[in-house]
C-alpha positions as CSV (number, residue, x, y, z in Angstrom):
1,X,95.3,112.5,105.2
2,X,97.1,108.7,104.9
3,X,95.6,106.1,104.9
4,X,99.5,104.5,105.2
5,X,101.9,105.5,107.6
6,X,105.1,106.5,106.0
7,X,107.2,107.7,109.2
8,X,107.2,106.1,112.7
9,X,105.8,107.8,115.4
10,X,104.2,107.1,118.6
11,X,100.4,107.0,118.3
12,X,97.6,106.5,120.4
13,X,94.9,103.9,118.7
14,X,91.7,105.4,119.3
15,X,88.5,103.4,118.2
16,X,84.7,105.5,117.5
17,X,82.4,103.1,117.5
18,X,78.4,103.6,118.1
19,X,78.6,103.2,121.5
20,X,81.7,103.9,123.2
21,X,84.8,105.7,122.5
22,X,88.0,103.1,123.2
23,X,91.8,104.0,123.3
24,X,95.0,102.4,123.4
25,X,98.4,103.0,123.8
26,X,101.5,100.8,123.4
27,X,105.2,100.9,123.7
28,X,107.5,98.0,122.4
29,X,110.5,96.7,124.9
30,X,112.4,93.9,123.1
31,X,110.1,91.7,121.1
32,X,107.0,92.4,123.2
33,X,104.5,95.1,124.0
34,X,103.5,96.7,126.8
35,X,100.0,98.6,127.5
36,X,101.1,102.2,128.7
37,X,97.7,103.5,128.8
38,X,94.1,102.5,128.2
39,X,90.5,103.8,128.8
40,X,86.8,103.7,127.3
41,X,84.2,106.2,127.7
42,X,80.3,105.6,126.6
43,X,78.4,107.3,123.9
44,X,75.3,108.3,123.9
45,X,72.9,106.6,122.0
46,X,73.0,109.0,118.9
47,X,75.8,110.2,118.9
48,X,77.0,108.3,116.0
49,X,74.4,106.6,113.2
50,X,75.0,104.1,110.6
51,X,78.7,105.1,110.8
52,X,78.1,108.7,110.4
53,X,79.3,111.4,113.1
54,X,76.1,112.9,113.9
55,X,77.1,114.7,116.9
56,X,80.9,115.7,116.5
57,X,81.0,117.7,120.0
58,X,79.6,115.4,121.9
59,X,81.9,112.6,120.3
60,X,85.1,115.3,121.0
61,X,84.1,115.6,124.5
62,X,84.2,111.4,125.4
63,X,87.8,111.8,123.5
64,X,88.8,114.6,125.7
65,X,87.6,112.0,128.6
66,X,89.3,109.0,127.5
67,X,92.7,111.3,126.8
68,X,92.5,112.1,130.4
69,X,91.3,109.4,132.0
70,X,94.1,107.3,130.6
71,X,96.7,109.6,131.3
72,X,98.5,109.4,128.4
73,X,101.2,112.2,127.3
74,X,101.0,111.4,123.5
75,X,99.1,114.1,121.2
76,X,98.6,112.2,118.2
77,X,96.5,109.3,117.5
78,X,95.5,106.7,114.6
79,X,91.3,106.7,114.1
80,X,89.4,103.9,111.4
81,X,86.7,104.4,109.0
82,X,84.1,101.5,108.2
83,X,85.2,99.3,105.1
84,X,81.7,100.3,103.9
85,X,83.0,103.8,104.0
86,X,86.0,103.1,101.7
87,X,86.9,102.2,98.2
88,X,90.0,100.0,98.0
89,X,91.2,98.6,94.8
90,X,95.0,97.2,93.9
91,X,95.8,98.8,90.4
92,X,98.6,97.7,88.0
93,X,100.7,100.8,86.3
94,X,103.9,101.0,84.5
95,X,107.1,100.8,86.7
96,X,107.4,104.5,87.3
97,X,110.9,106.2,87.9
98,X,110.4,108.6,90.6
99,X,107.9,109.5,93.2
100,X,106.6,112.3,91.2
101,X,105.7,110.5,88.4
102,X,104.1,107.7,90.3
103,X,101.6,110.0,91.9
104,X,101.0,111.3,88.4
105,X,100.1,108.5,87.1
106,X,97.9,107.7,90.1
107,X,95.9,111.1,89.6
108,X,95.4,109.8,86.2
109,X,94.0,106.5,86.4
110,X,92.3,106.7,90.3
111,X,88.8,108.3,88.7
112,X,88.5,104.9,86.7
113,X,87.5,103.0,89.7
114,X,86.4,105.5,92.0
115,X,82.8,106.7,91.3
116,X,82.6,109.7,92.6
117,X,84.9,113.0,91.8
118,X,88.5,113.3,93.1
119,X,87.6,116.8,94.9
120,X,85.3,115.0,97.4
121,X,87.5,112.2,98.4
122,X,90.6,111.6,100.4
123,X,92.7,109.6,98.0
124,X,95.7,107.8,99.0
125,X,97.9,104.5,97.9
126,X,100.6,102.1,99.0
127,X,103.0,100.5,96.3
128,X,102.6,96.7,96.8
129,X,105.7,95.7,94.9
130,X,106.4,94.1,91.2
131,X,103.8,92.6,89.5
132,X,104.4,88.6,89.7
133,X,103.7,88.7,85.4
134,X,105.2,91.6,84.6
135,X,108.2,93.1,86.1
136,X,107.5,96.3,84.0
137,X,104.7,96.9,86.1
138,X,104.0,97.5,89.4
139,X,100.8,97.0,91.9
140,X,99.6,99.8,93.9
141,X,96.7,99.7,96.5
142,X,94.7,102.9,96.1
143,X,92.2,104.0,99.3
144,X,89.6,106.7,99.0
145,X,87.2,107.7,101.0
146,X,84.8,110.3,101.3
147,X,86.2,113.4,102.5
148,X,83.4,114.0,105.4
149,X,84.3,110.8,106.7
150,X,87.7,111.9,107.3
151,X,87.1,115.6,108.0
152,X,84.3,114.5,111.1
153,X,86.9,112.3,112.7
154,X,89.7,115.1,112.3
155,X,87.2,117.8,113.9
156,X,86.3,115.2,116.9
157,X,89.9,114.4,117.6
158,X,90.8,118.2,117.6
159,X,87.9,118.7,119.9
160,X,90.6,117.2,122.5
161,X,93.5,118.4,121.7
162,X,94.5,115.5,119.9
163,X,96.1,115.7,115.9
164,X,95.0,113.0,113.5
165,X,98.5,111.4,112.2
166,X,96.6,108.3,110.6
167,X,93.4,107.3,109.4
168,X,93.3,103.2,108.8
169,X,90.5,101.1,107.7
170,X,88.9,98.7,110.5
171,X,89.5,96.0,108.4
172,X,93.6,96.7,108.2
173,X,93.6,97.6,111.8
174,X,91.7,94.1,112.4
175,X,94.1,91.7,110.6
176,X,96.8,94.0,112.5
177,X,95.5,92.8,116.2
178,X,94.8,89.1,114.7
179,X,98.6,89.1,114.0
180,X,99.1,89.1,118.0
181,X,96.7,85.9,118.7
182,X,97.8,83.7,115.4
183,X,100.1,81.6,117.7
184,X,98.1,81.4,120.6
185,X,95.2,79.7,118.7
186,X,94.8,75.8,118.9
187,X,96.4,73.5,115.4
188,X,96.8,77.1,114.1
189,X,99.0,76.5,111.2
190,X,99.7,79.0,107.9
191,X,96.5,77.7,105.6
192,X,94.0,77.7,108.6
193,X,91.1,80.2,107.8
194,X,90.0,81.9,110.5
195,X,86.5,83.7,111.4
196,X,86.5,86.5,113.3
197,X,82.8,87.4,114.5
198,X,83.2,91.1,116.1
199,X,79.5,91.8,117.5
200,X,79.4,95.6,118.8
201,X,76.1,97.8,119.7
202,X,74.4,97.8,116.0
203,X,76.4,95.7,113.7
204,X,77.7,92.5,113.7
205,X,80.9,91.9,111.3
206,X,82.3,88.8,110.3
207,X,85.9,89.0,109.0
208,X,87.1,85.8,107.4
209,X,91.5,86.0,107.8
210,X,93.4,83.4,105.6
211,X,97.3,84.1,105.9
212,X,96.8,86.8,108.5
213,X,95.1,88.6,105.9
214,X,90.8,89.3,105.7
215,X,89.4,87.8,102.4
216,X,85.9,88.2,103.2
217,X,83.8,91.0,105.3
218,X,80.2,90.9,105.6
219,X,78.2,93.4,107.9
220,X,74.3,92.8,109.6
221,X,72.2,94.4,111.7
222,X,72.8,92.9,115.2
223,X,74.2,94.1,118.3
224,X,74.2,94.4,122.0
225,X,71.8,97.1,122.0
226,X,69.3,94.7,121.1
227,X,69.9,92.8,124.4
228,X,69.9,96.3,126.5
229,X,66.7,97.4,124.8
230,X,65.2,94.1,125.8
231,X,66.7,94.8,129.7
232,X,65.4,98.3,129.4
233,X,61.6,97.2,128.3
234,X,61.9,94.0,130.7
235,X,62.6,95.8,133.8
236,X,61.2,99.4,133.1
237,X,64.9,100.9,133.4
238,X,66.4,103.6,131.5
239,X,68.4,103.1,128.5
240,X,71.7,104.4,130.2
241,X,70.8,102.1,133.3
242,X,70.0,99.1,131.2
243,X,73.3,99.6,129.8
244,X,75.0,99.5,133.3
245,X,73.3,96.6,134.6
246,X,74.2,94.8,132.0
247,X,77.4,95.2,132.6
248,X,77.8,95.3,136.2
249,X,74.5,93.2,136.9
250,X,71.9,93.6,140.0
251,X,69.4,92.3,137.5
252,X,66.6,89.9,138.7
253,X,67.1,86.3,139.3
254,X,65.0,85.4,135.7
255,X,67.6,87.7,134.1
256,X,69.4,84.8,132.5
257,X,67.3,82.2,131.7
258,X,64.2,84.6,130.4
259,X,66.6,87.7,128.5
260,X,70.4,86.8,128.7
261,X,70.3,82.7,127.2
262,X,68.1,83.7,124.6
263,X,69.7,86.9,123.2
264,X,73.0,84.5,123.1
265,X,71.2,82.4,121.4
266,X,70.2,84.4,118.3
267,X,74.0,86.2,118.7
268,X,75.0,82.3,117.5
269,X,72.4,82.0,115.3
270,X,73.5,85.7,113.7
271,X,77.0,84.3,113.8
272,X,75.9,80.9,111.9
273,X,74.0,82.4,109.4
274,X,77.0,84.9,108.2
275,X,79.3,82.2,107.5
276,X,76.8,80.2,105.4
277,X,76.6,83.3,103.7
278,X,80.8,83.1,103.4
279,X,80.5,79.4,102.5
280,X,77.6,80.2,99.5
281,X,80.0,82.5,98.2
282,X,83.6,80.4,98.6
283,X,85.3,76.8,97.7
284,X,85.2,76.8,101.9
285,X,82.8,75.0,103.5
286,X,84.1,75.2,107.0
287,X,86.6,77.1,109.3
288,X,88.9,76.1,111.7
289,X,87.8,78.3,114.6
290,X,86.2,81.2,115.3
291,X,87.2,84.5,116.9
292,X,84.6,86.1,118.7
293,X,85.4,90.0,119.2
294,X,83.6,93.5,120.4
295,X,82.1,94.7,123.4
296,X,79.1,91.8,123.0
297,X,81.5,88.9,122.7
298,X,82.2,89.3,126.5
299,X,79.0,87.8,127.4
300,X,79.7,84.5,129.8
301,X,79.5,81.9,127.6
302,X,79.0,83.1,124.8
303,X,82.0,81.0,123.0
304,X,81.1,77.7,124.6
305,X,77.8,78.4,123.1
306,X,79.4,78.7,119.4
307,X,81.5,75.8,120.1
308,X,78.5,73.6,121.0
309,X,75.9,75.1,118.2
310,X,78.4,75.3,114.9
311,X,80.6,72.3,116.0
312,X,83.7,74.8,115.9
313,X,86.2,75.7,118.4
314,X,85.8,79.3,119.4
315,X,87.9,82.0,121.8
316,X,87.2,85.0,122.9
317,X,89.6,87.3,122.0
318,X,92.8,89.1,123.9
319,X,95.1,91.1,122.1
320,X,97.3,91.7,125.6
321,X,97.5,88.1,126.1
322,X,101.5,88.1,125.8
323,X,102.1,91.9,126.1
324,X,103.2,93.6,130.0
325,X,100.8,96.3,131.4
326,X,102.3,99.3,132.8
327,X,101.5,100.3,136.6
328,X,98.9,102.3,135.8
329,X,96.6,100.4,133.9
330,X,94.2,97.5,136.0
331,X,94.8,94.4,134.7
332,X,90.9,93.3,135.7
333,X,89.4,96.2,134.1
334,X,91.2,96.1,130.6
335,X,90.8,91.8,130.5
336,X,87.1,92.8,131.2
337,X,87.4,95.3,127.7
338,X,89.8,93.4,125.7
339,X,87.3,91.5,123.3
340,X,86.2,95.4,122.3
341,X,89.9,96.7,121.6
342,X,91.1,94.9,118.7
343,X,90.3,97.8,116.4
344,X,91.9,100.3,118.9
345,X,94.9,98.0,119.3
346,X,95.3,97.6,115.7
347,X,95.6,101.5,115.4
348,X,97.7,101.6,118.3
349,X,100.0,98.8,116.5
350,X,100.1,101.9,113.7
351,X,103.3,103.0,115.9
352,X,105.6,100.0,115.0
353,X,104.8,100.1,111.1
């Protein structure tokens, strides 16, 4: 299975995460891209743990849902694993002369750096080009990943009908998306380092991008679900309905003051503590603005917040904020997703490789 595309072919971009299943597709007219289908179906609440498929029916069945509720004709799609789920190392080998003997050569130095045996991962590598000391040599990025990791996201996707063409790393698929809100971001110029602060369900990520690409990644513990398990306990609801009013509201009136303020609160707080830890750890000791992505980020207020408490400017982000959306798609109902689809529409961007 490749982790690197080597043909072209339409594919969907379809993002697992813990709590919802999220796809994308996109055409290209021109210059600019257009969103010919999109949807999002829920998971429930175990579906997926700690990046593992633990129920691969039931995560196959919201696939077969989003497929169809999106209406999309195309039968192949472009999935992620977790950085944490994948071993990624650039290598230096003799120029080689052919294909054949640069996957040789691969095979014979890829068990250096990966720890566990070759039979029970999914190896793969891109050629990066000459080496900038040695034009003898050349650098190759090698991928490998578990092989359960890929073999649970091929069995969901053929649940519904759909074939795995590609299976990216969030990380690649993220810097992918960034690429479409570089020029829309304020004094963005080619040295700015950017943090991008993706808050899902259970894990908050920040991604630090320098020259569109991510030099740093750092995961915690934090998510939404925290604020729907507080909702839930609050107001003696369900888990399910917690989750729905805090989406579509009908809470009571001390809902935001007493639950919502705070729980943005500690999201900034979360948020301020990871890049100290990116500061600790670099010659950086700022950034020049923050990102905020995934399905948390769409809070009300939440980037004012971060502007106000770290002292930088913040967005929330919109990877459709130049493309056209086809007729079928609601323009309202995707801006209300978009912070969550910059995985998705990284995968989906898979197509234009």
């Amino acid at each position: 299975m490749s982790f690197f595309m080597r043909d072209n072919p339409s594919v969907l971009g379809i993002d697992i995460s813990s709590s919802a299943v999220k796809l994308i597709e996109l055409s290209q007219q021109g210059g600019r891209y257009r969103v010919e289908s999109y949807a999002v179906a829920p998971l429930p609440e175990h579906a997926v743990v700690d990046n593992n498929f633990a129920d691969i029916e039931v995560i196959g069945e919201a696939i077969k849902a989003v497929v169809k509720r999106s209406g999309t004709r195309l039968k192949q799609a472009a999935v992620a694993v977790t950085g944490s789920a994948v071993i990624t190392k650039i290598i230096t080998i003799p120029k080689p002369d052919s294909g054949d003997e640069l996957e040789a050569q691969i095979e014979l130095v890829a068990d250096q750096y990966i720890p566990y045996s070759l039979d029970e991962v999914n190896l793969d590598y891109e050629v990066i080009g000459e080496n900038e000391k040695n034009s003898g040599m050349v650098d190759v990025l090698l991928a490998a990943s578990r092989s359960e990791n890929i073999d649970d996201r091929i069995a969901a996707l053929d649940i519904a009908g759909i074939k795995t063409k590609v299976i990216d790393i969030e990380a690649y698929a993220l810097e992918r998306a960034f690429g479409l809100l570089a020029d829309t971001l304020p004094n963005y110029g080619p040295d700015a380092i950017i943090a991008i602060a993706d808050t899902g369900s259970n894990v908050a990520t920040l991604n630090i991008i320098h020259r569109k690409k991510v030099i740093y990644s750092r995961d915690q513990g934090f998510g939404g679900k925290q604020l729907t398990e507080e909702i839930q306990r609050r107001y003696g609801l369900s888990y399910e309905e917690a989750g729905m009013a805090k989406k579509h509201g009908g809470l009571p009136d001390n809902y935001i003051t007493e639950v919502l303020d705070p729980f943005k609160e500690v999201m900034c707080q979360q948020i301020g503590r990871s890049l100290q830890f990116f500061f600790s750890s670099s010659a950086q000791h700022s950034v020049d603005h923050v990102i905020l992505s995934g399905g948390t980020s769409s809070l009300m207020g939440v980037d004012s917040m971060i502007e106000e408490k770290l002292g930088t400017s913040a967005t929330v982000a919109n990877p459709f904020i130049n493309m056209t959306l086809s007729a079928k798609v609601k323009a309202q109902a995707l801006s209300n997703d978009a912070p969550a689809m910059m995985i998705a529409t990284g995968l989906a961007l898979r197509s234009f490789d």
